[in-house]
N, C-alpha and C positions, 0 to 999 in steps of 0.2 A: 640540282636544285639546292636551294639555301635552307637554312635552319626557319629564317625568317619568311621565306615564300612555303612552307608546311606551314608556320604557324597561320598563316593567312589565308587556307587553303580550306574549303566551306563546299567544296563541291566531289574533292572523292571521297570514295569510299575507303573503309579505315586497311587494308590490304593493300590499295594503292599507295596509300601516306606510309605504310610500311617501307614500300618498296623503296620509296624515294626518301625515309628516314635509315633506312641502311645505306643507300648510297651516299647521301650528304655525311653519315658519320666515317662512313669506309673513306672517303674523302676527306675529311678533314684532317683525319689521322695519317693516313697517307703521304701529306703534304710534308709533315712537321718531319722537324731532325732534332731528335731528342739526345739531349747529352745526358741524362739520367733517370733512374728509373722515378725518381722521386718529380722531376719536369714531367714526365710522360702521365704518370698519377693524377697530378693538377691537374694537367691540359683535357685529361677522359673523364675527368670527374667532371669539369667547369662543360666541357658540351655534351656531357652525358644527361646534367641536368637543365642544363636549356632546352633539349630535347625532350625531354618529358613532359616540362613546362609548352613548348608548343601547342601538341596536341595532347591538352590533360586528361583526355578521358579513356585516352587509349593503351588499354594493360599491355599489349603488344611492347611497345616503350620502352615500356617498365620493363619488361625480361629482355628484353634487347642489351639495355644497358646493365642491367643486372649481370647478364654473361659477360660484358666487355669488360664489367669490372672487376671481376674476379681474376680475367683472363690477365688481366694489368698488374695486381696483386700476387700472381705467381710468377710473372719475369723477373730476368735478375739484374736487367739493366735499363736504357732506356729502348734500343735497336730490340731486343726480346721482347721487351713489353709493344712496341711496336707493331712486331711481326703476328705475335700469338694476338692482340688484338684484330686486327684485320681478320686474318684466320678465323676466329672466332664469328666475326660479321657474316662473312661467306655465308661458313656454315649454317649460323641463322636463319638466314636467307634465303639458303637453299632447304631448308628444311620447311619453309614455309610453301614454299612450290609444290614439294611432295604431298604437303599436308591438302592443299587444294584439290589435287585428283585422288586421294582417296575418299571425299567426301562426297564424289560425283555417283559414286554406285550407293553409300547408305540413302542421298537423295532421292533416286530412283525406285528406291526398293519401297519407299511412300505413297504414293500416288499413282493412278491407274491411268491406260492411254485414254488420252480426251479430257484431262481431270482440268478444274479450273482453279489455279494455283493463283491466291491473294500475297502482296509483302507491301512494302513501305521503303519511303524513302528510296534510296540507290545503294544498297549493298555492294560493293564491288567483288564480293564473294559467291552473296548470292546471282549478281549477272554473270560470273564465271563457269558456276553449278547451271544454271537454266542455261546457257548458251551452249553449252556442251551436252547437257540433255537435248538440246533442241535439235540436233545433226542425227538421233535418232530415237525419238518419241513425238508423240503430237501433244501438243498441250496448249492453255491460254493463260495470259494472264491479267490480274484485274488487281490494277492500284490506284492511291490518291498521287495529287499533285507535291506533296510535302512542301509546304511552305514553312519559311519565307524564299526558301533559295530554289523552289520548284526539281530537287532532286530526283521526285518521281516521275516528273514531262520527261527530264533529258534520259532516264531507264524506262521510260515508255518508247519513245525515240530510237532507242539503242537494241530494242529487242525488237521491233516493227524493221529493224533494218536485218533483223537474224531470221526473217518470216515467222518470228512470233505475236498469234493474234493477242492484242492487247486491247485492255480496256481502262479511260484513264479518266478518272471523278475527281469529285472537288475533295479536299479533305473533309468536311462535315459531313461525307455520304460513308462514312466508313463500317455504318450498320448494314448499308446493300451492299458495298463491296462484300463483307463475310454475307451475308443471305447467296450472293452469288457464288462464293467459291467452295471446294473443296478440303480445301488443306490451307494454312498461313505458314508460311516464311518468309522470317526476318532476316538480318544479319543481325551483328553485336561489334559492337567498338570492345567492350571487357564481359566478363562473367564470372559470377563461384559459385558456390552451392546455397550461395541467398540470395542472390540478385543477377539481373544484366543489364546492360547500359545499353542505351541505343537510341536513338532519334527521338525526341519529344512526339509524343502519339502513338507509338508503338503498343505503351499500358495499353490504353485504350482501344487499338486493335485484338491484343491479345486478351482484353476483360471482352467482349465482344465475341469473340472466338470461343472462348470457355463457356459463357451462355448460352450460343447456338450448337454446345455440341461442337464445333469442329475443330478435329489437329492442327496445333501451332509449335511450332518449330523456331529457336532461332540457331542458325547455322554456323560456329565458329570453329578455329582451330584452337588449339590446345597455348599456342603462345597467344590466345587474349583471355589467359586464365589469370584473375588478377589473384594475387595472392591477399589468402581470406588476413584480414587488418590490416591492412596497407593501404592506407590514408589515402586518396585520389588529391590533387592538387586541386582546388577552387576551377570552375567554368569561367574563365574569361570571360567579360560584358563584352554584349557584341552588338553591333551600330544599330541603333534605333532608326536608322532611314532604309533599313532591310524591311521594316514592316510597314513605314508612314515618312516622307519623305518630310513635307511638311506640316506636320502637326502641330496640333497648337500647342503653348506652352504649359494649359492647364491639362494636357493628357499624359500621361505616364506611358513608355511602353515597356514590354514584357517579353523578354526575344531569347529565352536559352533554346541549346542546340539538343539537351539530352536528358535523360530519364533515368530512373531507375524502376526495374519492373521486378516482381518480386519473383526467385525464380521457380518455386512452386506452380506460378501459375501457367507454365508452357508443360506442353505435353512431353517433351523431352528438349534437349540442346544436343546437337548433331555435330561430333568433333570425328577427326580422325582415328579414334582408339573406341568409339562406339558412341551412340545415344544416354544422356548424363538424363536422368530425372527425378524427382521428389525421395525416391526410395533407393536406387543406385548411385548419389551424383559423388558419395565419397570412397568409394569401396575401390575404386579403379584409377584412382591418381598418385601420385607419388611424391613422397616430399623433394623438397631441393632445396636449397639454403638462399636468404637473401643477402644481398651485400649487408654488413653493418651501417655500412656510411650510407644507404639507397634509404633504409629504415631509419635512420636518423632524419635523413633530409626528408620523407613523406611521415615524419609524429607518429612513427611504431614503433613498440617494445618487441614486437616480436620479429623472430628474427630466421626461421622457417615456413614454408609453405607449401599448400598443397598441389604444386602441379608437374607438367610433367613433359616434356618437348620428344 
């Protein structure tokens, strides 16, 4: 997959866009035949940051090319910086696989057999956690449509095909979806210890959640930890015929894809290295250094952060 078919790409979940923003960059790189180290530098920086620009809300990215750039920065040639690139992607990559099945026992260890489990949107993390629970627990689950691109029908879809009972509402019913469920889980595209990103409506599931009393969770791994000042790139406008095909010219539309929810108000965030919330989310992360040129190019001064792969 291309740079340009991820940027256009409105229907996975941000775990899947990973997948396939490591193989498009482990490919690009791959191709090239670098006569020096200084050619190889350009080339990882120029699709380092078209890649971020893609999909801008997704911290994943950001550390992605973060590692690829340092890794570039310590070769002593062009074939070196090359190699330790690539290398580096692997690892990435494969670390993100890891991180997925350690999440599947903290998930479990929330919710009781028969529980009726509410989320949003299509997480592709969170369908990887509930599909893998679903081989042995019983559970339901109850979500909206997420519009405009209907990402909750095709994860209603996707788990009625996993013999998961599902139950699937309009978006505006998302006061009975929480009246019905038990517990809320999300996913997240980014997170830190102020904020997470995630699907427009999510706030509003998880304000919903905190008034009726029940546990809201959103479930990420540790690589979409955005590092705390580090400027996100602008949301891309995106086609007004997603909401109103033809509208009239006196109506304006209004069509972002994501939020920011403050991260106080979720019960915990569920990463590989434990449960991050309101009174633990800094005590358990570890600094690591950002690229200078990565913080230049997203308008930060600062130049470490708090997270931890």
């Amino acid at each position: 997959m291309s740079i340009a078919q991820i940027k256009n790409d409105n229907l996975s979940g941000a775990d899947e866009i990973l997948q396939q923003a490591g193989h498009a960059l482990h490919d690009l790189i791959r191709l090239q035949n670098f006569s020096s180290r200084i050619e190889a530098l350009d080339f990882v920086r120029g699709v380092g940051k078209e890649l971020i620009l893609s999909q801008p809300r997704m911290a994943s990215l950001i550390n992605l090319v973060n590692r690829v750039f340092f890794a570039c920065d310590q070769a002593g040639d062009g074939p070196t910086c090359q190699t330790s690139t690539l290398h580096k992607i692997n690892n990435f990559m494969q670390l993100a696989i890891t991180a997925k099945f350690m999440l599947i026992q903290r998930v479990e260890a929330l919710f009781d057999h028969e529980a009726v489990i509410a989320t949003y949107s299509r997480s592709s993390l969170v369908m990887f956690v509930l599909s893998e629970l679903a081989k042995r627990r019983r559970f339901s689950v109850c979500l909206t449509e997420a519009r405009p691109m209907l990402e909750g029908r095709q994860a209603a879809q996707e788990m009625a095909q996993l013999n998961i009972s599902v139950t699937l509402a309009v978006d505006a019913a998302l006061k009975q979806v929480v009246d019905r469920c038990d517990i809320v889980l999300v996913g997240a595209d980014s997170f830190n210890s102020k904020i997470v990103i995630n699907k427009i409506g999510t706030g509003m599931l998880v304000k919903l959640a905190q008034a009726a009393g029940k546990p809201v969770y959103a479930l990420c791994t540790l690589q979409k930890y955005l590092p705390e000042g580090i400027n996100l790139p602008p949301e891309p406008t995106h086609s007004d015929s997603e909401i109103w095909q033809d509208r009239p010219e006196q109506v304006t539309i209004y069509n972002p894809y994501f939020e920011e929810i403050p991260f106080n108000l979720f019960t915990g965030v569920i990463t590989e290295n434990g449960i991050f919330n309101a009174q633990n989310q800094g005590e358990q992360m570890f600094n690591e250094p950002v690229h200078p040129w990565l913080v230049e190019f997203l308008g930060n001064n600062k130049v470490t952060a708090g997270y931890m792969i």
